[in-house]
PAZA-559625 format. One record per atom (N, C-alpha, C, O): residue in one letter; y negated, x, z negated. Coordinates in steps of 0.02 Angstrom, whole numbers, padded with zeros to 5 digits, always signed. Layout:
<atoms>
AYXZ...
</atoms>
This chain:
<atoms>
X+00289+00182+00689X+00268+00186+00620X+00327+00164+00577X+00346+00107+00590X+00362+00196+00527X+00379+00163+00507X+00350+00140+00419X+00300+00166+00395X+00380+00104+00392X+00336+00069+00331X+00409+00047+00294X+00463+00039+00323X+00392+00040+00213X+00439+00005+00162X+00438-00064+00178X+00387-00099+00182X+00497-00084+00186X+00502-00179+00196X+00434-00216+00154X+00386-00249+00173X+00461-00191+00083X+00411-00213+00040X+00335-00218+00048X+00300-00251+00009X+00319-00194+00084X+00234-00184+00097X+00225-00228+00163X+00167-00238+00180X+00286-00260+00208X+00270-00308+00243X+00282-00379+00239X+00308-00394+00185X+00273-00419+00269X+00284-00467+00287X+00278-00506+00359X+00225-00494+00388X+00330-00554+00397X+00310-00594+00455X+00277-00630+00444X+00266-00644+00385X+00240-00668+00507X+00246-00735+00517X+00161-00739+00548X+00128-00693+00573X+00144-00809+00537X+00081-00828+00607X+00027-00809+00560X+00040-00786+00504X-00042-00819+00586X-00097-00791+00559X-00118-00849+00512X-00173-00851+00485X-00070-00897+00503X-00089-00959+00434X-00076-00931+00399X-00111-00943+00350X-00025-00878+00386X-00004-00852+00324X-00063-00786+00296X-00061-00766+00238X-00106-00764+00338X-00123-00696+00336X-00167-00726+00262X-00181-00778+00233X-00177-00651+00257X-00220-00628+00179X-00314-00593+00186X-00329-00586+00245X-00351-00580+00155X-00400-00546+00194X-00393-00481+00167X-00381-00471+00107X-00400-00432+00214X-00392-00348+00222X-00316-00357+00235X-00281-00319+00202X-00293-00387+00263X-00213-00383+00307X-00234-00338+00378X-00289-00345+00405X-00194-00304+00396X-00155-00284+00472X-00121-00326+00497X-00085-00351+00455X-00113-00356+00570X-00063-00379+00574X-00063-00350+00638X-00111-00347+00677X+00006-00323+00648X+00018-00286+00696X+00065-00309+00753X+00120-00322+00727X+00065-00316+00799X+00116-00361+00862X+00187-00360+00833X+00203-00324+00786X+00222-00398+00862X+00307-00382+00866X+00307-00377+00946X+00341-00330+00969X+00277-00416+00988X+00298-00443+01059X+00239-00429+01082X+00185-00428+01051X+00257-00414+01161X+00202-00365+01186X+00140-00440+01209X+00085-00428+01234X+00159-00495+01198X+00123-00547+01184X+00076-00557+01123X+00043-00608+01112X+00077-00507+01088X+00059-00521+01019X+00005-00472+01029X-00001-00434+01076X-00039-00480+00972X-00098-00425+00959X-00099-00416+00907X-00061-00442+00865X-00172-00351+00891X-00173-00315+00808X-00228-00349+00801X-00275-00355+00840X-00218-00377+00733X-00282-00416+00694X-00295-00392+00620X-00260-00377+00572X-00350-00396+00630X-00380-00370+00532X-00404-00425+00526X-00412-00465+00572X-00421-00436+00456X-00430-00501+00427X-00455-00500+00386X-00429-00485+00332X-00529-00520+00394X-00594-00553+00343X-00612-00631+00339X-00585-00683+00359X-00661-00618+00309X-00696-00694+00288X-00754-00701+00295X-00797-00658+00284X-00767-00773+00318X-00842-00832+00350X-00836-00861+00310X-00784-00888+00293X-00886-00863+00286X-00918-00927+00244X-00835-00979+00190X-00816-01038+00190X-00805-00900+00146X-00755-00951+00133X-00683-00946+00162X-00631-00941+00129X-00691-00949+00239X-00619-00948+00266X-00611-00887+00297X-00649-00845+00322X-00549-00893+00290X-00516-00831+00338X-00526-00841+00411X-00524-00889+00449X-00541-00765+00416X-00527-00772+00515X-00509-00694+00534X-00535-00645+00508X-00469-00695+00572X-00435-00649+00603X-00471-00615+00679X-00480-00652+00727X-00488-00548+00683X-00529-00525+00740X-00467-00477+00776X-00427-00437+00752X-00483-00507+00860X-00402-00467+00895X-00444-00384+00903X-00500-00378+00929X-00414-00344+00884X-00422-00283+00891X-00419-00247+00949X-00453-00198+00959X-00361-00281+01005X-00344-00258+01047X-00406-00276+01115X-00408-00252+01172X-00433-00306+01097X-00481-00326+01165X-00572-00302+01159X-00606-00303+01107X-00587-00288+01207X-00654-00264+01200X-00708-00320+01189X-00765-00298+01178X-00702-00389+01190X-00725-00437+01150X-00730-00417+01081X-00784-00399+01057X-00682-00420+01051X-00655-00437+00980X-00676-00489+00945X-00721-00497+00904X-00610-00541+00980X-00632-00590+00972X-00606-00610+00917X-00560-00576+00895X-00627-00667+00882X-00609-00686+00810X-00585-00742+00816X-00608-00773+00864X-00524-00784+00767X-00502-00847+00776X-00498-00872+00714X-00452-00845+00684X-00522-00909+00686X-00509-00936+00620X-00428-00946+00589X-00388-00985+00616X-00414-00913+00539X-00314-00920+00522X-00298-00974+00525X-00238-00983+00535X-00337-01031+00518X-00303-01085+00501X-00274-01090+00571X-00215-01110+00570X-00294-01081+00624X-00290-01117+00698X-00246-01059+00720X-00225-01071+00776X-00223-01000+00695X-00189-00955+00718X-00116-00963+00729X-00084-00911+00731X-00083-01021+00737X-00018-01040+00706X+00040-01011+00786X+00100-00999+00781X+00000-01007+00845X+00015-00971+00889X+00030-00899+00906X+00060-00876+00955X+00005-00869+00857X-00024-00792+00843X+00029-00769+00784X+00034-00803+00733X+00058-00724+00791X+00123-00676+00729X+00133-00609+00744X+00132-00584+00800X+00143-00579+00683X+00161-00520+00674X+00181-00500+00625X+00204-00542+00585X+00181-00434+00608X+00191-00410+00527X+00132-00395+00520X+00095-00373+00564X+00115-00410+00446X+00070-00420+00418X+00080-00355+00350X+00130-00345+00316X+00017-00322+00347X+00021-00264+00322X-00057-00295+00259X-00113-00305+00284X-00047-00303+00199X-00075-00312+00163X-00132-00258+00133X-00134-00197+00141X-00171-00296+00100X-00222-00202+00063X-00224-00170+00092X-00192-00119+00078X-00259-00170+00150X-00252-00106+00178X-00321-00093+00155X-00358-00130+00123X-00333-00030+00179X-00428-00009+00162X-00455+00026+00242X-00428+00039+00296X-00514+00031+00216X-00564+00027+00278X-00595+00099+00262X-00610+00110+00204X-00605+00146+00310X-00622+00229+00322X-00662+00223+00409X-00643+00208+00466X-00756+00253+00362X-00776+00259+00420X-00814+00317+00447X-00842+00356+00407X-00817+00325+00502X-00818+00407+00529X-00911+00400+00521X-00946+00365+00558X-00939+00446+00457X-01003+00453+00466X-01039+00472+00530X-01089+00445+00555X-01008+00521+00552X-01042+00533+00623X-01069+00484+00676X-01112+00490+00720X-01031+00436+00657X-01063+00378+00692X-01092+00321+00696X-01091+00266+00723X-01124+00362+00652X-01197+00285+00580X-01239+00270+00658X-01262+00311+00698X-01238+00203+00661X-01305+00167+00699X-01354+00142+00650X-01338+00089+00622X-01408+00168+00633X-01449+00132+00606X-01479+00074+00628X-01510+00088+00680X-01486-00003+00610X-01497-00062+00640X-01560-00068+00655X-01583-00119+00681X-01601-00009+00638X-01675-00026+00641X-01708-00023+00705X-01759-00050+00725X-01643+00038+00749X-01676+00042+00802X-01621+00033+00857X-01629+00046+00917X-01562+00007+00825X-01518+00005+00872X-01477-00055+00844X-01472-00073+00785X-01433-00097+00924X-01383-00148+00870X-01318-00112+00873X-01318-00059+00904X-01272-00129+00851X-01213-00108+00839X-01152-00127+00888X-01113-00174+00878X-01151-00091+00931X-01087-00142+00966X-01042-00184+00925X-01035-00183+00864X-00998-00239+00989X-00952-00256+00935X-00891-00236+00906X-00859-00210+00952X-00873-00235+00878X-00821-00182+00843X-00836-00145+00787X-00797-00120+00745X-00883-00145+00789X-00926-00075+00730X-00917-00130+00667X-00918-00191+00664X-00908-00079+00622X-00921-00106+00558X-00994-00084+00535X-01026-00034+00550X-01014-00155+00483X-01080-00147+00470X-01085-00138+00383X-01057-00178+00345X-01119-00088+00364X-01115-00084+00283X-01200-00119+00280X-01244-00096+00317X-01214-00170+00237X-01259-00199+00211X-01267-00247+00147X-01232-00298+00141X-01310-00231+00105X-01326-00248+00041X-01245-00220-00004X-01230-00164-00025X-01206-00286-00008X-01145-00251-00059X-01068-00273-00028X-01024-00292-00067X-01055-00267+00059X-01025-00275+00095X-01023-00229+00160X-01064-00187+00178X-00947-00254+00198X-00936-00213+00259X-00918-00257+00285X-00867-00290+00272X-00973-00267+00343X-00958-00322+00408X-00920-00317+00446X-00900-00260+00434X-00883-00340+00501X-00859-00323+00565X-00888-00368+00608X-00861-00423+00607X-00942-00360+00651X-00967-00369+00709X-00891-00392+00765X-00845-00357+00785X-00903-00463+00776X-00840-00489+00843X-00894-00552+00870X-00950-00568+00853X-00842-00580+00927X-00852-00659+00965X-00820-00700+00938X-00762-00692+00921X-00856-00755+00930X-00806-00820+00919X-00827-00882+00992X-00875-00905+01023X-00762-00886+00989X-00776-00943+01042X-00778-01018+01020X-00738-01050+00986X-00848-01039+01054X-00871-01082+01023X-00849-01164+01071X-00839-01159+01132X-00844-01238+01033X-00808-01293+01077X-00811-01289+01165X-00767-01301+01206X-00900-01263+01176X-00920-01273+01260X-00891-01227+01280X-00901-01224+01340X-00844-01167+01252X-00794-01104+01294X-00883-01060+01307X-00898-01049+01365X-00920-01046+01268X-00952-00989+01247X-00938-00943+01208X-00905-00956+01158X-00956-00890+01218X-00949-00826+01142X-01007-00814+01121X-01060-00799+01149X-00986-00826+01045X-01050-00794+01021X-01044-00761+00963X-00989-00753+00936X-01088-00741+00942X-01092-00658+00914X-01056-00684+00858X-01061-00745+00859X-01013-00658+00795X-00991-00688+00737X-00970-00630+00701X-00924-00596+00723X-01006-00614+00638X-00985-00556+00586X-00968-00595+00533X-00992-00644+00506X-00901-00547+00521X-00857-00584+00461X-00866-00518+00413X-00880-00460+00429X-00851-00551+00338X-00845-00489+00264X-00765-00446+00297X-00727-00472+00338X-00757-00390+00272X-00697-00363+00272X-00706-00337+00196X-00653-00322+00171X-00749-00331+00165X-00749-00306+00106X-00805-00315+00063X-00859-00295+00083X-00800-00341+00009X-00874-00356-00022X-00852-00335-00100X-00794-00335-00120X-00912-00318-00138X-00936-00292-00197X-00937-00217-00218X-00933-00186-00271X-00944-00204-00164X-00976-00137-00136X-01033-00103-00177X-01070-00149-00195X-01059-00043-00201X-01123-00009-00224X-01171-00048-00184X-01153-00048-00125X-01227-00083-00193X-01272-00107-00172X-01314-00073-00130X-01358-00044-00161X-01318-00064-00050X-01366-00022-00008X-01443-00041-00039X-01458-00074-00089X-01491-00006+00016X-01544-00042-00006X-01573-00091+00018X-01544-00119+00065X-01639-00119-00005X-01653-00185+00045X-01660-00181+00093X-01685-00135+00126X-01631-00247+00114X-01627-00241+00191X-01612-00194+00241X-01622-00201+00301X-01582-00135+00204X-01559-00076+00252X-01477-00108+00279X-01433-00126+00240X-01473-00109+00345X-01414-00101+00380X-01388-00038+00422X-01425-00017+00466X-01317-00002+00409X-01294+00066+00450X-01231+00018+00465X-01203-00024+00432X-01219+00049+00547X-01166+00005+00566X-01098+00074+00585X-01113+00120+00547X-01067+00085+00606X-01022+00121+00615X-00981+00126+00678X-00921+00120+00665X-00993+00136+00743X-00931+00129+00792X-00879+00156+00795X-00844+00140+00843X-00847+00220+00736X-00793+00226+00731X-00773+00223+00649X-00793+00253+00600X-00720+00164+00661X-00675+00165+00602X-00605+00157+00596X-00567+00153+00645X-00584+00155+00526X-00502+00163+00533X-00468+00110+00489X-00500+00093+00440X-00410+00082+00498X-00380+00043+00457X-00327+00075+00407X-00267+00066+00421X-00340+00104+00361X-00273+00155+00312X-00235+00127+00281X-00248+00067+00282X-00190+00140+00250X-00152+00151+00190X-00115+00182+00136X-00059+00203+00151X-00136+00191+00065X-00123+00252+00034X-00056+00233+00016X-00046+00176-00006X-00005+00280+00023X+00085+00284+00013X+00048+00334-00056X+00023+00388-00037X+00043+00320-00127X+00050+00395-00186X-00022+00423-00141X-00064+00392-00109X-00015+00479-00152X-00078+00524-00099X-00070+00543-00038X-00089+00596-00014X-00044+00500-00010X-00057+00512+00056X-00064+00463+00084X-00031+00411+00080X-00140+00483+00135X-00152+00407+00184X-00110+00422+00238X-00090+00474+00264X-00101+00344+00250X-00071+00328+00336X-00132+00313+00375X-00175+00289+00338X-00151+00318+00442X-00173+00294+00469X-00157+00246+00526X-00128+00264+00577X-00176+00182+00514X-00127+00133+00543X-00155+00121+00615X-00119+00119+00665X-00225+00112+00614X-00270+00064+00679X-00336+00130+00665X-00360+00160+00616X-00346+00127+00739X-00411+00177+00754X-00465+00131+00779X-00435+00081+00799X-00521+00124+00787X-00557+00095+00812X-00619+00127+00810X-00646+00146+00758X-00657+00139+00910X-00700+00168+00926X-00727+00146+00980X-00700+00154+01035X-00802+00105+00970X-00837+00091+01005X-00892+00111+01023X-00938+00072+01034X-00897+00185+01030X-00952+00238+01040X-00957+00228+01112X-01016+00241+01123X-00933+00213+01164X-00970+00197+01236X-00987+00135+01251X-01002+00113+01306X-00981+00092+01174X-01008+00031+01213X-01082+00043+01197X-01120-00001+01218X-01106+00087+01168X-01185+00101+01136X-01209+00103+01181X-01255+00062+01180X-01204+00141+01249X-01232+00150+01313X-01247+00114+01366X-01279+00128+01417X-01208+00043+01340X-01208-00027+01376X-01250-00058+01359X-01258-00114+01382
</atoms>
């Protein structure tokens, strides 16, 4: 990929922003998007079929370039309605005047448990209590008129699990 300096930045996931990319340097490193709990930032690893989430503050282990504003594009074809189905994790969830992302957080006893963070809020208001979740989405960026597409994300066979 390449990208304008200007639209990046390094460094650990203390620094990250929410709706950041952050994309590896070192094949040690992973891709993280970045929403918010209750308040704080937390970062969900993209790369693992968990998707697991780590709060930024504690990320000081964790670096990359960090790709700011990015926006969120999701493939209608693959609306889960919550009424009769849950959403794997990974899926983004559109409800009331937000877009969730469904991950794990690992909790002090080294459990996972379920944890949806905002990636985007003040959204057209769905209706009550209606939730559509999404197993395929995309992480973009508009260069003028043209999108990039940076990160793919598709969890359409975990539905079958």
């Amino acid at each position: 990929m390449m990208i304008e300096p200007s639209a990046i930045v390094y460094g650990s996931l203390k620094i990250a922003e929410r709706l950041s990319l952050i994309i590896p340097v070192g094949s040690a490193e992973g891709t993280f998007i970045v929403g918010e709990k209750d308040g704080a930032l937390a970062a969900c690893f993209l790369d693992a079929n968990d998707f697991g989430v780590i709060p930024t503050e504690k990320g000081e282990n964790w670096s990359g370039l960090h790709i700011r504003g990015v926006s969120i594009e999701v493939d209608t074809a693959s609306a889960i309605d919550e009424m009769y189905h849950t959403p794997p994790r990974g899926a983004v969830i559109r409800a009331a005047d937000k877009l969730f992302l469904r991950g794990v957080i690992q909790t002090p006893n080294s459990f996972k448990e379920p944890y949806t963070m905002v990636l985007l809020d003040g959204l057209p208001v769905s209706g009550e209590g209606t939730k559509l979740g999404f197993a395929k989405w995309s992480i973009v960026r508009w260069v003028g008129n043209e999108k990039e597409i940076l990160f793919e994300v598709d969890v359409t066979p975990a539905l079958s699990s």
